[in-house]
N, C-alpha and C positions, 0 to 999 in steps of 0.2 A: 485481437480485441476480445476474442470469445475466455479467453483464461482469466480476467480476472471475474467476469459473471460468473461464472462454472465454480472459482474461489468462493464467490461471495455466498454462492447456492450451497457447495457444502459447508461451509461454514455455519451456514443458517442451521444449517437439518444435523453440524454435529452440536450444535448449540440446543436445537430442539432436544435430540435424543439424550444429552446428558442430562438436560432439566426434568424429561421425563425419567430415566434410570434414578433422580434423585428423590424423586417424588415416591416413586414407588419404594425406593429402601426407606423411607422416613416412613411410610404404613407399615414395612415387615419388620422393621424396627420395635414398630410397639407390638407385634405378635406375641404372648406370653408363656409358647413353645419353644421358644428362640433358647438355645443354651447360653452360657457366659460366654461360651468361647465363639460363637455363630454368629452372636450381639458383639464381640468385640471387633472380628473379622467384619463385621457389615460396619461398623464403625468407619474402622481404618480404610474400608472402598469408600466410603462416603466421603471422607476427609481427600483421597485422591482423586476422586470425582471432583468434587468442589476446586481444589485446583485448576485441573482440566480445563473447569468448566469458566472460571476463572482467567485464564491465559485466552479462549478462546472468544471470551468478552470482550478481553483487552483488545484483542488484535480486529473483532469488529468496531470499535472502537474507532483503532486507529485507523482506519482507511478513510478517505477520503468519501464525502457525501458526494452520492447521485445527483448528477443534474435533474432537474425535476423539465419532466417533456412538456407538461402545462406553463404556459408565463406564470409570473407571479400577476394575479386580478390587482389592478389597479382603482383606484376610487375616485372620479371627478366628483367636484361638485356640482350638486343638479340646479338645473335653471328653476327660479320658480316664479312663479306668477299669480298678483294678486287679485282675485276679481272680486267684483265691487259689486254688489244689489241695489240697485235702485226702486 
């Protein structure tokens, strides 16, 4: 029972990490010391990150929703009551 949480956990954190690694190369991206060839190379990791990062959406995605440990709240209707001033 504990392997697909511990799944779910890395998944989460390789999902965070790659979103962060994408973040950060789209700032050294626009660096203007960046050579053509260090901008092309940051490119091509971006584009296989994106991938990555991609496959590993899918697959949280597809897994199956958490039961939620709270019921779902329900809504009666409330009684109500007229009073009258005399």
């Amino acid at each position: 029972m504990n392997q697909p949480a511990v799944f779910d956990q890395d998944l989460n954190q390789n999902i965070r990490a790659l979103q962060e690694w994408l973040r950060k190369a789209w700032l050294q991206l626009g660096d203007p010391t960046l050579t053509t060839f260090s901008r092309r190379e940051l490119r091509n990791q971006m584009k296989q990150c994106s991938a990555d990062l991609r496959v590993h959406l899918q697959a949280a995605a597809a897994r199956p929703p958490e039961p939620s440990a709270t019921p779902p709240r329900t809504f009666a209707k409330p009684e109500l009551r007229l009073l009258a001033w005399s």
